[in-house]
PDB file as gemmi writes it, atoms N, CA and C in Angstrom:
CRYST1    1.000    1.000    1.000  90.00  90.00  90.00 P 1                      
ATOM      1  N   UNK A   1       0.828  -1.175   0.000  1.00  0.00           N  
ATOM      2  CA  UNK A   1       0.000   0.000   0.000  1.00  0.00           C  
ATOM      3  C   UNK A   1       0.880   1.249   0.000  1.00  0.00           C  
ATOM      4  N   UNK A   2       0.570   1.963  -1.141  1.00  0.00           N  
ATOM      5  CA  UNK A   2       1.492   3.437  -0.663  1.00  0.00           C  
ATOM      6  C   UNK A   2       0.376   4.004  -0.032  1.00  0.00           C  
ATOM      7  N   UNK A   3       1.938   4.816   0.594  1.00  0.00           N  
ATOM      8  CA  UNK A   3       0.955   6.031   1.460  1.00  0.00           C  
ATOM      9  C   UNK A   3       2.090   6.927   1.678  1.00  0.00           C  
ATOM     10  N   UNK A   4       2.167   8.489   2.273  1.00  0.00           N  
ATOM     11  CA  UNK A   4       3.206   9.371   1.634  1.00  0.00           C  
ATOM     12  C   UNK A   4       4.149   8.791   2.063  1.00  0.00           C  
ATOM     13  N   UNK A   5       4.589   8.132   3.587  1.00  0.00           N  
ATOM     14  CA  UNK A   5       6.102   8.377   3.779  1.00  0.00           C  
ATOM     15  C   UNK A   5       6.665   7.067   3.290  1.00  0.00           C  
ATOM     16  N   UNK A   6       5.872   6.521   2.062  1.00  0.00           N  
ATOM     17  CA  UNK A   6       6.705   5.024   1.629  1.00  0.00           C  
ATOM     18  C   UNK A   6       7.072   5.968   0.181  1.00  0.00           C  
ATOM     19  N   UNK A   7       5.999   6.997  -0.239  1.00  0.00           N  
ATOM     20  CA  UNK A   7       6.755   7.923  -1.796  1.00  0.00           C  
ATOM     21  C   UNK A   7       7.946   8.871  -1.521  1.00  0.00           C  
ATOM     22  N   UNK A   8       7.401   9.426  -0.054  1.00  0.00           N  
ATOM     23  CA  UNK A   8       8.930   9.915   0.167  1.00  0.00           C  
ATOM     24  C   UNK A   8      10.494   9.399   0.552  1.00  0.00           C  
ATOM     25  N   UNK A   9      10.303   8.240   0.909  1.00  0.00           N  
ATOM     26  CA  UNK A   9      11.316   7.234   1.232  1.00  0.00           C  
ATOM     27  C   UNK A   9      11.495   6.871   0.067  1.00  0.00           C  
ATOM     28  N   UNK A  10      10.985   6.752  -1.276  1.00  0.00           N  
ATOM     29  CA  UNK A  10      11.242   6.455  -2.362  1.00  0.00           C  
ATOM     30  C   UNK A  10      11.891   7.342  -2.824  1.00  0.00           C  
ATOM     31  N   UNK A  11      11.291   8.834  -3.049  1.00  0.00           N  
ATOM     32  CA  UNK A  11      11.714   9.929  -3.787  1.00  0.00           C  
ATOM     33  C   UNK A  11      13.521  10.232  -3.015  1.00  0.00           C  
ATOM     34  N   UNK A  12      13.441  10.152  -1.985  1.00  0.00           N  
ATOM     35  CA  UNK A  12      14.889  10.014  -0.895  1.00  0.00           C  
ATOM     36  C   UNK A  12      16.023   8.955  -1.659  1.00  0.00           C  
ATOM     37  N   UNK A  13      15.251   8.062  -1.798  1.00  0.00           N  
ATOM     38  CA  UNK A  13      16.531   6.692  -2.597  1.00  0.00           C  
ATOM     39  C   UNK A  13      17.205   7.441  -3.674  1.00  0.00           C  
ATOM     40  N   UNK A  14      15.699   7.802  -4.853  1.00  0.00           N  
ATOM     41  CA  UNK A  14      16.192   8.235  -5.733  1.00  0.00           C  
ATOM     42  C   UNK A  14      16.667   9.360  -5.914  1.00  0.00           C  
ATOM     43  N   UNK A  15      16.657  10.289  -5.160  1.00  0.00           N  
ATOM     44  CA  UNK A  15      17.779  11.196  -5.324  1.00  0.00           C  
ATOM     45  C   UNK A  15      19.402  10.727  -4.923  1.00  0.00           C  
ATOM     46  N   UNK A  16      19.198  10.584  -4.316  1.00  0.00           N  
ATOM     47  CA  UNK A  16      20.621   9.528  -3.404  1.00  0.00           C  
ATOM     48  C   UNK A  16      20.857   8.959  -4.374  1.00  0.00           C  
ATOM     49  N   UNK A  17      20.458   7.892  -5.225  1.00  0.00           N  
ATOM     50  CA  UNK A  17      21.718   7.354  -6.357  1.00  0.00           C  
ATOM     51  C   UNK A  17      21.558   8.198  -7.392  1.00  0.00           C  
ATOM     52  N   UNK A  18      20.887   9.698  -7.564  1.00  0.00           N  
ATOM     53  CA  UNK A  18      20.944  10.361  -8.736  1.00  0.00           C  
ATOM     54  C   UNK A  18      22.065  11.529  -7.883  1.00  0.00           C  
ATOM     55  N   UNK A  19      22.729  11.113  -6.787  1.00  0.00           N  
ATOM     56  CA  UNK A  19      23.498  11.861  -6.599  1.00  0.00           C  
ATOM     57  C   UNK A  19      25.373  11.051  -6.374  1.00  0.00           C  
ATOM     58  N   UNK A  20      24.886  10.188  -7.141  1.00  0.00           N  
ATOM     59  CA  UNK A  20      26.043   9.320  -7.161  1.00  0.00           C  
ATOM     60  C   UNK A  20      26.815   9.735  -8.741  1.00  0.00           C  
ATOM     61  N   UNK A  21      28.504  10.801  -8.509  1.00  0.00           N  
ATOM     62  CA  UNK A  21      28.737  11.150  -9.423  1.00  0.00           C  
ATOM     63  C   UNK A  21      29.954  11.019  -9.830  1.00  0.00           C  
ATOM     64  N   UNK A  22      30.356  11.455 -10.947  1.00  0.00           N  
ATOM     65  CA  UNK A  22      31.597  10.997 -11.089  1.00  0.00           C  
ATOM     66  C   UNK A  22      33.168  11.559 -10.179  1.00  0.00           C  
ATOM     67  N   UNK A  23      32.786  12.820  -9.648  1.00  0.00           N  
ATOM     68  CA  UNK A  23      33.848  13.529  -9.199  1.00  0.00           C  
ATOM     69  C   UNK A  23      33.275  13.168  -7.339  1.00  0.00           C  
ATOM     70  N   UNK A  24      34.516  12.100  -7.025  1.00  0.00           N  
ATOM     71  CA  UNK A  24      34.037  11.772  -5.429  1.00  0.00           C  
ATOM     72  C   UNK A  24      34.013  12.888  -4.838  1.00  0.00           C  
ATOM     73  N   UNK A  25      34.255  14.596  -4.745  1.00  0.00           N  
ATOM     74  CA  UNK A  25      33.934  15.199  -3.985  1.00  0.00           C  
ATOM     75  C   UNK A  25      32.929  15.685  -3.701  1.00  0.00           C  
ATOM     76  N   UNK A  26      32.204  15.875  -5.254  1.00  0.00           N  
ATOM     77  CA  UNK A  26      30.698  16.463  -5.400  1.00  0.00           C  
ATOM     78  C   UNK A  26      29.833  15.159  -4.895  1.00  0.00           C  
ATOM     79  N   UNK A  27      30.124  13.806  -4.999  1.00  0.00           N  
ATOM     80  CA  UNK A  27      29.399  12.538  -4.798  1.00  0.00           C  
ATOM     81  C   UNK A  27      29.353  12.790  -3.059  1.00  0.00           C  
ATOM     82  N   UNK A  28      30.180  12.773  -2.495  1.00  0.00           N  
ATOM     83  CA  UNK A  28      30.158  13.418  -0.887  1.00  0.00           C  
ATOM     84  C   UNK A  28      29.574  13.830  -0.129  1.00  0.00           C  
ATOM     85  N   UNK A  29      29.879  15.171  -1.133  1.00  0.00           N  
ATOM     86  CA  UNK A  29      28.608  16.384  -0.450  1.00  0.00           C  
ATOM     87  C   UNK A  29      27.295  15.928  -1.038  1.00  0.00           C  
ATOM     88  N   UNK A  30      26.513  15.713  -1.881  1.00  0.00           N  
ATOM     89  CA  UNK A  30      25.722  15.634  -2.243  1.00  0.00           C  
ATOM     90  C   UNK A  30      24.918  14.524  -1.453  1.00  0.00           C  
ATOM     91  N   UNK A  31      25.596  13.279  -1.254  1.00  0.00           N  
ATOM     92  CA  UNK A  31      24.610  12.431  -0.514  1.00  0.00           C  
ATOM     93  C   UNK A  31      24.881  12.965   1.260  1.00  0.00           C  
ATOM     94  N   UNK A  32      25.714  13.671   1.208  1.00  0.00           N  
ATOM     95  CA  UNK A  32      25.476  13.694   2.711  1.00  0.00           C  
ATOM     96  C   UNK A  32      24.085  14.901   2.855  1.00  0.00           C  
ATOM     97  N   UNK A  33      24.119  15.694   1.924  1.00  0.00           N  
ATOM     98  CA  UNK A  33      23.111  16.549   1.959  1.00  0.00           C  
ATOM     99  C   UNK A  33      21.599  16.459   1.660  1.00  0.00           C  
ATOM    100  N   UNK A  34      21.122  15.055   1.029  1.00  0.00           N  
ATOM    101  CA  UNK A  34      20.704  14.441   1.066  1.00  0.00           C  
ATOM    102  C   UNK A  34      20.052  13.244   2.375  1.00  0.00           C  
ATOM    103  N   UNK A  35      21.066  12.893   3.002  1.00  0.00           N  
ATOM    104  CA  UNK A  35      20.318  12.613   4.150  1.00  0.00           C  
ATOM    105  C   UNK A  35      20.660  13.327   5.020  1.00  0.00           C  
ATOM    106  N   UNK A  36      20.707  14.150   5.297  1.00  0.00           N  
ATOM    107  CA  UNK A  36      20.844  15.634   6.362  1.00  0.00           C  
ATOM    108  C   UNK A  36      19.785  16.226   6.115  1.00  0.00           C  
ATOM    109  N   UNK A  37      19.153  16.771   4.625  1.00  0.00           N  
ATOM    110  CA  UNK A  37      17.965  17.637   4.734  1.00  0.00           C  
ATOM    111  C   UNK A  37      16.794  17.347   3.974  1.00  0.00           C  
ATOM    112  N   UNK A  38      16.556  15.888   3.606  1.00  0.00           N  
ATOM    113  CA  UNK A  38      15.528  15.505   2.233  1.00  0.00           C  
ATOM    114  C   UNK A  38      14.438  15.678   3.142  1.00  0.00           C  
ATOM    115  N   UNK A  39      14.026  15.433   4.427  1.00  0.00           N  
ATOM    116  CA  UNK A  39      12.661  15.742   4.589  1.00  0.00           C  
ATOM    117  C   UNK A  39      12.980  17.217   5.071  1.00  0.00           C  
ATOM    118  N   UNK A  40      13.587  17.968   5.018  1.00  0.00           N  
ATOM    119  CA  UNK A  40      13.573  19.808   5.569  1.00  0.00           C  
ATOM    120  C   UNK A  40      13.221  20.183   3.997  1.00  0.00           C  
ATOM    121  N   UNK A  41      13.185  20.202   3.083  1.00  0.00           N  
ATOM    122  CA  UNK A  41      12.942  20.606   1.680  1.00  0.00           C  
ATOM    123  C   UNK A  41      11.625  20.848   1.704  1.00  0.00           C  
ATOM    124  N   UNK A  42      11.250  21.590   1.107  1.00  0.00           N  
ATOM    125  CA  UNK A  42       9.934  21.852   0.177  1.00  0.00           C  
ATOM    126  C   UNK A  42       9.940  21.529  -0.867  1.00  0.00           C  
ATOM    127  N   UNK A  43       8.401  21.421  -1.693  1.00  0.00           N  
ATOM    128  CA  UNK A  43       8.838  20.245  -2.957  1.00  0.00           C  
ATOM    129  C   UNK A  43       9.301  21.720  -4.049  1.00  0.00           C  
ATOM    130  N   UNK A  44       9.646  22.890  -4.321  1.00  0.00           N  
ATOM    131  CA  UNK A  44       9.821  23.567  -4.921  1.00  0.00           C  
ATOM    132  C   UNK A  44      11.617  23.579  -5.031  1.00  0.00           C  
ATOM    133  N   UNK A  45      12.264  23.343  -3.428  1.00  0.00           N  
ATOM    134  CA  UNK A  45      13.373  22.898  -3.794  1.00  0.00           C  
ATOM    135  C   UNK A  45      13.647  21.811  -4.027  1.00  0.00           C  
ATOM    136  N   UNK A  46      12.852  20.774  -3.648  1.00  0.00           N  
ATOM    137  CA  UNK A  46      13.287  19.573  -4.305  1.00  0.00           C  
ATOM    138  C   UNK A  46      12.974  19.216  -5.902  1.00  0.00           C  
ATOM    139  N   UNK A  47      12.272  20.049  -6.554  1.00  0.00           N  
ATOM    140  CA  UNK A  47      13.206  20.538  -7.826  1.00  0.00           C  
ATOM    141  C   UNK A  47      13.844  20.908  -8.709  1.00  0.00           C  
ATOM    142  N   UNK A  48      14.481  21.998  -7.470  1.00  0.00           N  
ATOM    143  CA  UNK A  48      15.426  23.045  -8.186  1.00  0.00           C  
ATOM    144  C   UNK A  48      16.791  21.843  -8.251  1.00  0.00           C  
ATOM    145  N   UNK A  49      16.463  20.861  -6.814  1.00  0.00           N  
ATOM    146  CA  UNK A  49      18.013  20.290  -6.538  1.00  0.00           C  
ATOM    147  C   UNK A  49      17.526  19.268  -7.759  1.00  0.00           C  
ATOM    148  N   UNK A  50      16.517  18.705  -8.051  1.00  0.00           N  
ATOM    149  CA  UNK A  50      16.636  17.548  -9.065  1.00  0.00           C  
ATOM    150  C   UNK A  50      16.580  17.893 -10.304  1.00  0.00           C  
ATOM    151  N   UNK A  51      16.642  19.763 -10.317  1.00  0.00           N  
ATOM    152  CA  UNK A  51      16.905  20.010 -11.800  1.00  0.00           C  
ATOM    153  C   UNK A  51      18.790  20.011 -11.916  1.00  0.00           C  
ATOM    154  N   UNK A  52      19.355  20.596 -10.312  1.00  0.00           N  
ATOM    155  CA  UNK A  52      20.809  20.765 -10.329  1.00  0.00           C  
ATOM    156  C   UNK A  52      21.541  19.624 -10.518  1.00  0.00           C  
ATOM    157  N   UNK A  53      21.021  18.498 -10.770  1.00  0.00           N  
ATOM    158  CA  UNK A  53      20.980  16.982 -10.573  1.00  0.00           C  
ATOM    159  C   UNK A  53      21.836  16.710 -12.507  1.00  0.00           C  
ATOM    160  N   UNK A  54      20.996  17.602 -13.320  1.00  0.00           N  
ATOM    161  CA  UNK A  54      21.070  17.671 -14.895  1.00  0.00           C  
ATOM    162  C   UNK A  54      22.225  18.308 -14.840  1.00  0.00           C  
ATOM    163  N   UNK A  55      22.810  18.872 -13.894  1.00  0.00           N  
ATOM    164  CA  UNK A  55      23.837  19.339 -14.570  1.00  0.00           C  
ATOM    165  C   UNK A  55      25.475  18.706 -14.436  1.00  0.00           C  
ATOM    166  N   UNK A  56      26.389  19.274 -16.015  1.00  0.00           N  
ATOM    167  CA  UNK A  56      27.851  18.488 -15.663  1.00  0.00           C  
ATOM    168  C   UNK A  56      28.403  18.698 -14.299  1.00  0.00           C  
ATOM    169  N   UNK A  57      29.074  17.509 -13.954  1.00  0.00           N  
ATOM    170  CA  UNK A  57      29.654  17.640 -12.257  1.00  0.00           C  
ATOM    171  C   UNK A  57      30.473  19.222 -12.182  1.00  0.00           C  
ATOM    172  N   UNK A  58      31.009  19.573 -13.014  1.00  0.00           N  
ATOM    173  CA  UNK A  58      32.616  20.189 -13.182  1.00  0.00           C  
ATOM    174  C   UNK A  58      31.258  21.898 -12.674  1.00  0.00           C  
ATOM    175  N   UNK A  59      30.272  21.755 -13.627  1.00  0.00           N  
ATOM    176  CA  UNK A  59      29.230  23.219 -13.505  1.00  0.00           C  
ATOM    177  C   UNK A  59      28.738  22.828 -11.985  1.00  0.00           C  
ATOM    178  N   UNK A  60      28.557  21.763 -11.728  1.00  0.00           N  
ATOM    179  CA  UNK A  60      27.617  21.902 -10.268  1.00  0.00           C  
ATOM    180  C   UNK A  60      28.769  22.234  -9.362  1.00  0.00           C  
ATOM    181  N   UNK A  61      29.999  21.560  -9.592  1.00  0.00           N  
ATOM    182  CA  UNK A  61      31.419  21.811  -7.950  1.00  0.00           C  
ATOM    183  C   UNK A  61      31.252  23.447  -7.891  1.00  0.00           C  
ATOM    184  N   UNK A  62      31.094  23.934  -9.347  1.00  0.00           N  
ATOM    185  CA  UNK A  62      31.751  25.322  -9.256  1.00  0.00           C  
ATOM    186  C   UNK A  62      30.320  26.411  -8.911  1.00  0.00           C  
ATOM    187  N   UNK A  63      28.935  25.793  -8.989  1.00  0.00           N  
ATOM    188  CA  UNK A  63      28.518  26.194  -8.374  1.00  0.00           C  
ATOM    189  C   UNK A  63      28.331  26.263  -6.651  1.00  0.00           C  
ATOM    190  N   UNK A  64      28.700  25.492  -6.041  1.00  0.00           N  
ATOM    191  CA  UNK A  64      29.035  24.991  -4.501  1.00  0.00           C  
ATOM    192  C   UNK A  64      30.450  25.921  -4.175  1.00  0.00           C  
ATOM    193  N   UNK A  65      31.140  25.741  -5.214  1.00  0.00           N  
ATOM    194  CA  UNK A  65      32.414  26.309  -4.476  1.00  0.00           C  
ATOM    195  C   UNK A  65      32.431  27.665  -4.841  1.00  0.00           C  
ATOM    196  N   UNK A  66      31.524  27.996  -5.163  1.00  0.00           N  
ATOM    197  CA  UNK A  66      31.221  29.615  -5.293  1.00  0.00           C  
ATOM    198  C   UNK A  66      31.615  30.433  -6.824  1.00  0.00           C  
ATOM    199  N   UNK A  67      32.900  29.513  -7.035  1.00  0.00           N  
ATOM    200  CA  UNK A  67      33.195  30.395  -8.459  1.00  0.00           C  
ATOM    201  C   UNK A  67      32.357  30.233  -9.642  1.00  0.00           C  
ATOM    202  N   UNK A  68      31.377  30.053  -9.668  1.00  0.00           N  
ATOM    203  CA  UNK A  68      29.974  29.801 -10.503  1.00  0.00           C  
ATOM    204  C   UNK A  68      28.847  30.430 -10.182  1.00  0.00           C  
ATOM    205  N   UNK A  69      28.285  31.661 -10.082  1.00  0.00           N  
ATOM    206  CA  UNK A  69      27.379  32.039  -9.695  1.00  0.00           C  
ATOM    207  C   UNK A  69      25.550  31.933 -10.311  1.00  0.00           C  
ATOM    208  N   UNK A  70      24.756  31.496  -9.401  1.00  0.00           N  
ATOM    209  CA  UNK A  70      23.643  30.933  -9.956  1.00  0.00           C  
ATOM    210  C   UNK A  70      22.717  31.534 -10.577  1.00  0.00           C  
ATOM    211  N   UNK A  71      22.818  32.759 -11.747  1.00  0.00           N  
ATOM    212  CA  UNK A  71      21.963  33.424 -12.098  1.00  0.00           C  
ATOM    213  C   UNK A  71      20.896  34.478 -12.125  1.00  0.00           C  
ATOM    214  N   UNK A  72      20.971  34.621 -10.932  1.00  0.00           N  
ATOM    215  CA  UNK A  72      19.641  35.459 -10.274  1.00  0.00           C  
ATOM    216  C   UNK A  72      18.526  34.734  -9.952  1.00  0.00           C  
ATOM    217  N   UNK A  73      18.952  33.646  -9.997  1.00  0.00           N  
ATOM    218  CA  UNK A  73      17.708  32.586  -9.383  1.00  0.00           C  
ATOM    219  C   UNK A  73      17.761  32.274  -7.958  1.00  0.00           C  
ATOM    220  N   UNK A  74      16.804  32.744  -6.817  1.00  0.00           N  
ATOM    221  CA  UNK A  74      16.701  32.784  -5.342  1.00  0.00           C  
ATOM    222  C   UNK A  74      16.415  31.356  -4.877  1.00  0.00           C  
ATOM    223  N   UNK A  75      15.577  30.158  -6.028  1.00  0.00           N  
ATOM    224  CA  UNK A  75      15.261  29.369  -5.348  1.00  0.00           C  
ATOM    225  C   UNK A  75      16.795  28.332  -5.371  1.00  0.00           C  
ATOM    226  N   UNK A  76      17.797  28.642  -6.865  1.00  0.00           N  
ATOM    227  CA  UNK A  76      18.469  27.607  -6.813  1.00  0.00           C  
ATOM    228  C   UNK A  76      19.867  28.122  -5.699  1.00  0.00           C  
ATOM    229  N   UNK A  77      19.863  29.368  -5.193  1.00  0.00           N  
ATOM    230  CA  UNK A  77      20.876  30.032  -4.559  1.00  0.00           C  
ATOM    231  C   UNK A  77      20.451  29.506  -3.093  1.00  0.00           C  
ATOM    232  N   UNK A  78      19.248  29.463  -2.558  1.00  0.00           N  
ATOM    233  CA  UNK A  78      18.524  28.863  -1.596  1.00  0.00           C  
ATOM    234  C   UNK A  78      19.217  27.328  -1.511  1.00  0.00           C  
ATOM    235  N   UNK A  79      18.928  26.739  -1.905  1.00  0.00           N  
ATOM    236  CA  UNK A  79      19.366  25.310  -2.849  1.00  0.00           C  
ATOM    237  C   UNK A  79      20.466  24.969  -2.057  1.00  0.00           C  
ATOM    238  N   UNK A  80      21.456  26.074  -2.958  1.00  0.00           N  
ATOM    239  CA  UNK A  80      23.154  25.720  -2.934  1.00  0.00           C  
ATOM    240  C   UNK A  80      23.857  26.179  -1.458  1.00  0.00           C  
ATOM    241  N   UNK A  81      22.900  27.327  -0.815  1.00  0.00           N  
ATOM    242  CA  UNK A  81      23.246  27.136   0.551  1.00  0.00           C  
ATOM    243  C   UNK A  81      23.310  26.406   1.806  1.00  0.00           C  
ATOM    244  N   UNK A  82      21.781  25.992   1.734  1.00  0.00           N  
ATOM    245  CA  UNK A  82      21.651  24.657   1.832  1.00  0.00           C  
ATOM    246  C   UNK A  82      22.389  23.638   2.083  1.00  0.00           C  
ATOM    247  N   UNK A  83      22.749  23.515   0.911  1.00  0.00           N  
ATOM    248  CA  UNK A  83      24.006  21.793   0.603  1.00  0.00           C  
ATOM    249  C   UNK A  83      25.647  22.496   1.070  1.00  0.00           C  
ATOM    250  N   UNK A  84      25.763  23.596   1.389  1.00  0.00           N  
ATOM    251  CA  UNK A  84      27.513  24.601   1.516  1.00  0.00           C  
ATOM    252  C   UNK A  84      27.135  24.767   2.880  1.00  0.00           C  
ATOM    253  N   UNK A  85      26.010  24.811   3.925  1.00  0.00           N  
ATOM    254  CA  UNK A  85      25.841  24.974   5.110  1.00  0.00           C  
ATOM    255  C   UNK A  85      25.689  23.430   5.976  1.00  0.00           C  
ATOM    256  N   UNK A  86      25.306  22.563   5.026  1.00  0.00           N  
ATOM    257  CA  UNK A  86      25.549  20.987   5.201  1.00  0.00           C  
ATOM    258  C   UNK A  86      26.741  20.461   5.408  1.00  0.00           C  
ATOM    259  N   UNK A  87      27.262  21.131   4.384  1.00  0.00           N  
ATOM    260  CA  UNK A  87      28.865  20.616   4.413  1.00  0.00           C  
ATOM    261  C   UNK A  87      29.775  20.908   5.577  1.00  0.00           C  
ATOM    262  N   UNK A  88      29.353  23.063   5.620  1.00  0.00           N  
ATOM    263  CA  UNK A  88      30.051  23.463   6.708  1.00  0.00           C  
ATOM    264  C   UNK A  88      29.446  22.926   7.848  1.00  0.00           C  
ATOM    265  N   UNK A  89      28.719  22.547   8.305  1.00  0.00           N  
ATOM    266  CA  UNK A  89      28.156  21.818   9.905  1.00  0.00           C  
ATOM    267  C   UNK A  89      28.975  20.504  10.039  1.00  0.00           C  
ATOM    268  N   UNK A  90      29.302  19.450   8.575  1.00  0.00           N  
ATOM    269  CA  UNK A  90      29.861  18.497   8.619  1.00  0.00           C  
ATOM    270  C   UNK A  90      31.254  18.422   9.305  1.00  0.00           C  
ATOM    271  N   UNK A  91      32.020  19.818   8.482  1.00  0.00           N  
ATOM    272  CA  UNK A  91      33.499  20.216   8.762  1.00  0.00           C  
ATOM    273  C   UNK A  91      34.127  20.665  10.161  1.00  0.00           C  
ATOM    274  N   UNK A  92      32.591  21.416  10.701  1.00  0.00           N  
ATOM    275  CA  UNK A  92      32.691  21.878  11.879  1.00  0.00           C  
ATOM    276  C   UNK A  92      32.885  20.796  12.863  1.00  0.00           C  
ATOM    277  N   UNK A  93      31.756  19.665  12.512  1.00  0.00           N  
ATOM    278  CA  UNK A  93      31.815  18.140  14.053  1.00  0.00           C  
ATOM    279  C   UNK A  93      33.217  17.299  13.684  1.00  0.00           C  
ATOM    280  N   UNK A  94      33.768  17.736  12.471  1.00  0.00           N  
ATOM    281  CA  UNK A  94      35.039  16.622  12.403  1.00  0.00           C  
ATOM    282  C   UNK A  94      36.401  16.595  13.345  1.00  0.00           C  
TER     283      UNK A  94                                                      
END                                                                             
């Protein structure tokens, strides 16, 4: 029987191996950010991140690492803080 939290436990998987990438650093951050904030999302960012998902690894690092700036778009800048404030909380408990 579905019912939501068996579609969202689904929609969770599949981002998680759609965040399995070729450059292990972006593969990293991405699933850790992933299970750190998939149920804190709204579904508006969840698909800005599963549109950021389409993009080459080399365009997404450099959007994270800042030297890529996201357009004037608030929801995907929202997004990328997000997953850079994930990381920094990660860096901070190590």
């Amino acid at each position: 029987m579905m019912n939501a939290e068996n579609i969202l436990d689904a929609e969770q998987k599949r981002l998680a191996w759609r965040c399995r990438r070729g450059m292990l650093e972006l593969d990293i951050v991405l699933q850790r950010f992933v299970k750190a904030e998939f149920n804190q999302l709204n579904l508006g960012e969840l698909r800005v991140f599963d549109a950021m998902l389409e993009l080459p690894d080399n365009d997404f690092w450099e959007l994270l690492n800042g030297s890529k700036k996201p357009d004037h778009d608030a929801h995907l800048a929202a997004v990328i803080g997000k997953i850079k404030a994930v990381q920094f909380n990660h860096l901070e408990g190590a």
